[in-house]
C-alpha positions, 0 to 999 in steps of 0.5 A: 126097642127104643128108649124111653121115659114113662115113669116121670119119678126122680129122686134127688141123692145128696149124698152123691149130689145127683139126681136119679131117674129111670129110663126102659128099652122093652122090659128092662130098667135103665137108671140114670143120673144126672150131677147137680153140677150139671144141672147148675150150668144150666141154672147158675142160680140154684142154691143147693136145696133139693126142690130148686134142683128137682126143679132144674131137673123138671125144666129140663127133662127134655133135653136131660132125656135126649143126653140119656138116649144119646148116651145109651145108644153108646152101648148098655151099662149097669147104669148112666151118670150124666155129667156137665160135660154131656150137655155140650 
């Protein structure tokens, strides 16, 4: 099975300052999370409310997905933290 993205829900953690999605292979569930400050070297003009980091993360949902599968065809996990690190 591939990964994929069928459910376009994300949540914002202020707590951890990241962003949650879900990625499936078959039946199973694969969470994610990308770091705000990932999401802020993409768009260096966010001023940390949620809605303009969901938005961010909404931008780039393409490319956020492609690090996912990237990072998953590295081997399966309990779950994935993305960071700006990824994005290179």
């Amino acid at each position: 099975m591939t990964l994929n993205f069928p459910n376009p829900s994300r949540s914002y953690d202020a707590a951890a300052k990241r962003i949650r999605f879900t990625g499936h292979d078959g039946m199973f569930e694969v969470p994610f999370f990308v770091e705000v400050a990932a999401l802020s070297a993409a768009s260096p003009a966010t001023t940390g409310a949620e809605a303009e980091y969901l938005s961010a993360f909404d931008a780039k949902r393409s490319s956020i997905q492609d690090v996912a599968r990237e990072a998953y065809s590295h081997g399966r996990k309990n779950m994935y933290v993305l960071t700006r690190a990824d994005f290179r």
